[in-house]
N, C-alpha and C positions, 0 to 999 in steps of 0.2 A: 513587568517582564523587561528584562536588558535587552538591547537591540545587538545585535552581532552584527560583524564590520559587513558591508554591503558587497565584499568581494564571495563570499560563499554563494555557491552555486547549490541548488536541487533539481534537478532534472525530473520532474513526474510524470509515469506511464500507468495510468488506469486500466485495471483490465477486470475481468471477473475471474473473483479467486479459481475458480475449476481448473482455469488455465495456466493456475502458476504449478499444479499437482504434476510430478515426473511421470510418465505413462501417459499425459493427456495428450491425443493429436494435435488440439489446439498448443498445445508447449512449443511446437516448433516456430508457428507465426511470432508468439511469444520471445523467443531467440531473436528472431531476425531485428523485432523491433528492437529487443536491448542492442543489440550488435549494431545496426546502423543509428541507434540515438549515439551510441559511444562512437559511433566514426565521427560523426557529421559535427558533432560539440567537438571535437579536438581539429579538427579540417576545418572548421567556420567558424566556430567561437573560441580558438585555443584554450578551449576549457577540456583538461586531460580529468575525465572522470575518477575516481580515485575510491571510493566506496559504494558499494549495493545494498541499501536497505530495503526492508521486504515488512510489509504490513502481515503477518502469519506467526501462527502457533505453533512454536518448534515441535509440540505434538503430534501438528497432523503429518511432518514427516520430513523427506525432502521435496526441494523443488526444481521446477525448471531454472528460477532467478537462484537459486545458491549455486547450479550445475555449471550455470552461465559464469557467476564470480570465480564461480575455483579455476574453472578453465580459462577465464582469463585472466586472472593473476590478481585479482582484486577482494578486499577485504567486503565480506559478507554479514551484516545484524538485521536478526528480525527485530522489529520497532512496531511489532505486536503488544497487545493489550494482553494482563494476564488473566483467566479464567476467572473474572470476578463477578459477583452478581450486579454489582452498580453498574458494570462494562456488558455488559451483554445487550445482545441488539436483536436475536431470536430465538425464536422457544426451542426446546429441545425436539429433534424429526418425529417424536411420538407422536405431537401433534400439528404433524402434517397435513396443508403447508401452514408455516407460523404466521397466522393470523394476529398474534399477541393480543388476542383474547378483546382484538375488536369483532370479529366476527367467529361462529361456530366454527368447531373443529370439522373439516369437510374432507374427506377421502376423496371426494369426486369431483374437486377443484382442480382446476391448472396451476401450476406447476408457477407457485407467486408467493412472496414472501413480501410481506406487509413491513414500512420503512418506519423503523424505533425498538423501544420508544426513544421519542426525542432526547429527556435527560439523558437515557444510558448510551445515544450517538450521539451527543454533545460531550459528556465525560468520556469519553471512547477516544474520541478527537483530541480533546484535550491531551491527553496521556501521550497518543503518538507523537503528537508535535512537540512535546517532550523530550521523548526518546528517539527521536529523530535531533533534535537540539542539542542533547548530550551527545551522541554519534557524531554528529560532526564539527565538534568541538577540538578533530583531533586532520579534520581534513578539510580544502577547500570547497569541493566539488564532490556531488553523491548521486546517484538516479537513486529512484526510489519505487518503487511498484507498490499500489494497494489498490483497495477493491474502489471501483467506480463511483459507489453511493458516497465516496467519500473524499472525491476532488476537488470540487468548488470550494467548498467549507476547510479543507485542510488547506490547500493553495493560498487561501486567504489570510488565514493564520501562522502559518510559514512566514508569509510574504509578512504580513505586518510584525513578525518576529526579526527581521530583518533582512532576511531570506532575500537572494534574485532567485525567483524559481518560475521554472517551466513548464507550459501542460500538456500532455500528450494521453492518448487514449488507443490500447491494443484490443480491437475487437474480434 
């Protein structure tokens, strides 16, 4: 893997996906932290953020982070994984919640989704940091938003890609 010149910035805001879905209440907290990460990097680290990539599947729709690029004038990619079965990371809601068939199928479970499997969040990771790699191929500085389960491990891979990247977390 080529290392990329040290001046690219990634800016990372972890949240859980619910909250990047347009209609979510949580959306609005969501805004504030993209809006003040983007103040505070151009006012403290004259790093003028320049693209917003989003861990999401143009499928499931729009979001609060594409609402937030348009309106403020900045280029918007999801740097989602495509619907593949090596990429997948939980069962389908039929068998609610995705235990991935470490544990019985249980209806009268709380509300928990079992973390893998490993391979297919490990290839998952891979892929983004990819497509996060290609993205910003074309710009200094990017924020990026994706799901939680997936900060440490991508931060890390970023960074050793040659990445300055940042961590931050919208709860």
């Amino acid at each position: 893997m080529t290392k990329l010149s040290p001046m690219k910035n990634v800016v990372m805001l972890a949240t859980i996906h619910q909250y990047q879905m347009s209609g979510n209440d949580a959306g609005s907290e969501l805004r504030k932290c993209l809006d003040y990460l983007r103040s505070q990097f151009k006012a403290q680290k004259t790093v003028e953020l320049q693209t917003v990539m989003e861990e999401w599947s143009k499928e499931l729709g729009e979001t609060v982070v594409k609402e937030f690029a348009t309106k403020s004038g900045l280029h918007w990619a999801s740097v989602g994984t495509p619907d593949e079965p090596r990429l997948r990371t939980y069962l389908p809601a039929a068998t609610y919640p995705g235990h991935n068939g470490t544990l019985r199928p249980d209806h009268g479970a709380p509300p928990l989704c079992e973390y893998g499997p490993f391979q297919n969040q490990e290839a998952r990771e891979k892929r983004i940091v990819q497509n996060v790699r290609a993205e910003m191929e074309n710009y200094e500085s990017g924020i990026f938003v994706l799901g939680l389960a997936h900060m440490h491990s991508v931060f890390k891979k970023l960074q050793s890609s040659g990445f300055k990247v940042y961590g931050y977390s919208c709860l």
